[in-house]
C-alpha positions as CSV (number, residue, x, y, z in Angstrom):
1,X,0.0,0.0,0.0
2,X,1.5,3.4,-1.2
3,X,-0.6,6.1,0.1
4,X,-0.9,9.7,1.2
5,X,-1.9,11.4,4.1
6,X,-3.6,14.8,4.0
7,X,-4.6,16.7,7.0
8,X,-4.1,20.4,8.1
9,X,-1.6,21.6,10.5
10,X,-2.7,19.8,13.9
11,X,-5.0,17.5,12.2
12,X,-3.0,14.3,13.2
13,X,-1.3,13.3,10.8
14,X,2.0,12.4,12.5
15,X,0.4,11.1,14.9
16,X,-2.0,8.6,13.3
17,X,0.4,7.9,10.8
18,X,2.8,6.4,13.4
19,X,0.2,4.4,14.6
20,X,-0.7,2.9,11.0
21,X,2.9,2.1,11.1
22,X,3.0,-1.4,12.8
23,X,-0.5,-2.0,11.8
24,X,-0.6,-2.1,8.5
25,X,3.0,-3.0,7.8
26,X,4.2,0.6,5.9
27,X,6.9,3.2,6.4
28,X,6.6,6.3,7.3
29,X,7.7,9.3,4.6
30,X,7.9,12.3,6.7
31,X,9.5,15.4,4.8
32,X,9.5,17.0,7.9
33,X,11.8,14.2,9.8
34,X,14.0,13.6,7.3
35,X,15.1,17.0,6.5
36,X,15.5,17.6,10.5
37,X,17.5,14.3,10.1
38,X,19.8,15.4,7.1
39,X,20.7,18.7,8.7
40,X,21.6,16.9,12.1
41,X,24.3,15.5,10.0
42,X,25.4,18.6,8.7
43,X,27.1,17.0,5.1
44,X,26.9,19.4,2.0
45,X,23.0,19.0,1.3
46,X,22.3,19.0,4.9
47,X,23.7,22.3,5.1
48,X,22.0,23.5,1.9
49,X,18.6,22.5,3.5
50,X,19.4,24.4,6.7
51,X,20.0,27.5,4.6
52,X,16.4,27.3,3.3
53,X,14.7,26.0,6.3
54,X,16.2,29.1,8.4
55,X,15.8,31.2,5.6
56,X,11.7,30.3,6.2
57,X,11.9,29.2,1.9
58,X,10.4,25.9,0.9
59,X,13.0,23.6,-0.1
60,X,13.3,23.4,-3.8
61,X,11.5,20.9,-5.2
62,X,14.9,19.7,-7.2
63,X,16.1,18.3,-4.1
64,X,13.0,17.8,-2.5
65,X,11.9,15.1,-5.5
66,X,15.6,13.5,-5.4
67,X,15.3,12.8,-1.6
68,X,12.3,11.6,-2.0
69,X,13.3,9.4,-4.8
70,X,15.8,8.1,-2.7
71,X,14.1,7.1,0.1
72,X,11.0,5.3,-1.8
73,X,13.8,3.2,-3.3
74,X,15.6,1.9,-0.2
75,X,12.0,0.6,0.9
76,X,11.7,-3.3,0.4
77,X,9.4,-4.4,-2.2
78,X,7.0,-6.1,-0.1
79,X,6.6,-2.8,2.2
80,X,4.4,0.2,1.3
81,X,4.7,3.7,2.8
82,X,2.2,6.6,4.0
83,X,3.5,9.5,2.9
84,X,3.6,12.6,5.3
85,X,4.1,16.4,4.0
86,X,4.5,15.3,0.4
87,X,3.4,16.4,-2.3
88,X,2.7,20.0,-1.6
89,X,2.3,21.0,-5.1
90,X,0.9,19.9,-8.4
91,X,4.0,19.8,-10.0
92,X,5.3,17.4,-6.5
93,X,2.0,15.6,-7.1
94,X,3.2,15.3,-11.3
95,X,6.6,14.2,-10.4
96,X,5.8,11.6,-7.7
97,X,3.5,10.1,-10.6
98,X,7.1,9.3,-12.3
99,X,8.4,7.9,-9.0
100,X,5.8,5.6,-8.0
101,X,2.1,4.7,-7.9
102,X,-0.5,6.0,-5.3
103,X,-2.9,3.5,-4.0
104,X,-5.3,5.9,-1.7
105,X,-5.3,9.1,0.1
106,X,-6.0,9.3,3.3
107,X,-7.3,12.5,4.5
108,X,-8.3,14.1,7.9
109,X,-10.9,17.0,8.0
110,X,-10.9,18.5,11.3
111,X,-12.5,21.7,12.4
112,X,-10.6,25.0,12.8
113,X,-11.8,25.7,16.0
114,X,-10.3,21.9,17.0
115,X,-7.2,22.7,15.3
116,X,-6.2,26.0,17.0
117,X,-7.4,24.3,20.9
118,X,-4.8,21.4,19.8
119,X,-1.9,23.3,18.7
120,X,-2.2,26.3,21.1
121,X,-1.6,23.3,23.9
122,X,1.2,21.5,21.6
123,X,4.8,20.6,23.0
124,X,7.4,19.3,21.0
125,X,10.9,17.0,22.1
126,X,13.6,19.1,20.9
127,X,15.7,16.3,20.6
128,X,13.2,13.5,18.7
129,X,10.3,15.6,17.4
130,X,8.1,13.5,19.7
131,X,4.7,15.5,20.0
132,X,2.2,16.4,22.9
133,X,-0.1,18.2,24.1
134,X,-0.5,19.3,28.1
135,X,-4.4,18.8,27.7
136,X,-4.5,14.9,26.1
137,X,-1.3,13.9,25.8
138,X,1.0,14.7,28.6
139,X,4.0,13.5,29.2
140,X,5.0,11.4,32.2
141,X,7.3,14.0,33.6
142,X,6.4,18.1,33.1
143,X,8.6,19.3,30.4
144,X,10.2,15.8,29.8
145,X,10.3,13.6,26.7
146,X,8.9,10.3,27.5
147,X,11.2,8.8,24.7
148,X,14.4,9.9,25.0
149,X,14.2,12.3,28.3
150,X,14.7,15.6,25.9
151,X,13.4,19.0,26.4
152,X,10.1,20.0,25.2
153,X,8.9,23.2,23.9
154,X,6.7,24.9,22.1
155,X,6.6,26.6,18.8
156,X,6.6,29.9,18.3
157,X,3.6,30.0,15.8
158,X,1.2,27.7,17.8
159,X,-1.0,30.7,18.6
160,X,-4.4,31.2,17.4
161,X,-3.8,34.2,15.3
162,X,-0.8,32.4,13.5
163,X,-2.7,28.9,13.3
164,X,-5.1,30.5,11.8
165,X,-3.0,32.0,8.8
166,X,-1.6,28.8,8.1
167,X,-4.6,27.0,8.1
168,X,-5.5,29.3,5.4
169,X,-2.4,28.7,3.3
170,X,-2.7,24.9,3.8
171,X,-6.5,24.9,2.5
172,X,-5.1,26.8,-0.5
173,X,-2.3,24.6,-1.2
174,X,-4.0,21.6,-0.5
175,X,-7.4,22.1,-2.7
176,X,-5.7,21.8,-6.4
177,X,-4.1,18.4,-4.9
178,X,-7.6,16.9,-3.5
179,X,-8.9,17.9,-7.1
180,X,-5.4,16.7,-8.9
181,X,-5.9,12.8,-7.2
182,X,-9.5,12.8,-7.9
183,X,-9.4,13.4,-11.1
184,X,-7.2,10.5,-11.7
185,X,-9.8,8.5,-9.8
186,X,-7.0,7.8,-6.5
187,X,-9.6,6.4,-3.6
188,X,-10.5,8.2,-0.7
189,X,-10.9,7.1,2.6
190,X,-11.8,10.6,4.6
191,X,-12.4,11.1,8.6
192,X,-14.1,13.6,9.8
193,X,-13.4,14.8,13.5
194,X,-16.1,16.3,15.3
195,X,-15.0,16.3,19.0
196,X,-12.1,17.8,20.7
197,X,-11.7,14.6,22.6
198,X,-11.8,12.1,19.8
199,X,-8.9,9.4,20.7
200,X,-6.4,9.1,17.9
201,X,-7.1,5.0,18.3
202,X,-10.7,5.8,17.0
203,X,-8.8,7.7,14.0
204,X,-7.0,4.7,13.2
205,X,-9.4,2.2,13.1
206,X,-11.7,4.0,11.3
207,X,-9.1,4.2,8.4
208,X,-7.9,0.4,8.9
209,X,-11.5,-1.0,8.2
210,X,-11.6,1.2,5.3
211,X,-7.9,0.1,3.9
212,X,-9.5,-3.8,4.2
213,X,-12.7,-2.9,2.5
214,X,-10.0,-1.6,-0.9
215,X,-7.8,-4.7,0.1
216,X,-4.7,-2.7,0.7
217,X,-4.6,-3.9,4.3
């Protein structure tokens, strides 16, 4: 199974995405990790990706398509992948065409209002990106990383008036994709949250029952 996940800032993604992990036997693509990853080791295109990234520019999507490229083909044959901040643009969305084939998109739609309580009450490991959030998903020890014992903090823009803004650009951004994989006829499986309290395990199962229904699972 080769899919795509599409959810807003805060949605879930990460989140449920690790969780379909060991369940349905995939990877996990995350732009977002392995960028963090490549400028930890500060080689050449690690530093070139650091210039952008603290520049506030998008990665070009030269290198972005080559990593990516990269990665899909050091995944064994017999594993699929959910992809995770990828494609962001039609011409991503064109170019991973070339790379590989798309079985289903898996997308979260999750109310603003949900979005902006989550994120305003996000921390993050500054170490291993590990997410939570003081009012669901606290960790064992105040300011602690239950993984790996790292500081947590939290971002800058997790505040409603920036949340907001890049809710915005991510519902502007993300429209001409939705249209772009429905148009070639790429299944949806869509959850919609409703409650502030739904439990990410609900999340998951709901999209597990739908993976077996298209036999992907």
């Amino acid at each position: 199974m080769n899919a795509i996940m599409f959810g807003a800032p805060g949605s879930g993604k990460g989140t449920c995405s690790a969780r379909l992990r060991d369940k349905a036997g995939v990877d996990i693509i995350s732009m977002g990790d392995i960028f963090r990853s490549m400028i930890k080791k500060n080689d050449i295109l690690g530093r070139i990706i650091k210039s952008y990234v603290e520049a506030g520019l998008l990665v070009p999507d030269i290198i972005v398509n080559e990593v990516l490229r990269d990665v899909i083909n050091h995944i064994p044959r017999n594993t699929g992948f959910i992809l995770d901040g990828y494609p962001r643009t039609l011409a991503q969305a064109e170019m991973l065409e070339k790379i590989t084939k798309i079985d289903v998109i898996m997308q979260l739609e999750v109310p603003d209002w949900i979005i902006i309580e989550r994120l305003s009450s996000r921390w993050i490991c500054r170490n291993c990106g590990t997410v939570y959030n003081i009012r669901f998903l606290k960790p064992k020890a105040e300011g602690i990383c239950d993984k790996c014992g790292g500081q947590l903090y939290q971002r800058t823009d997790d505040n409603p008036e920036v949340i907001k803004m890049r809710l915005d650009v991510y519902e502007k951004e993300t429209s001409p994709l939705l249209r772009f994989y429905k148009q070639k006829n790429v299944p949806f499986i869509v959850h919609k949250t409703e409650a502030l309290d739904t439990p990410p395990e609900h999340v998951v199962e709901y999209f597990l029952t739908a993976l077996k229904r298209l036999s992907l699972v």
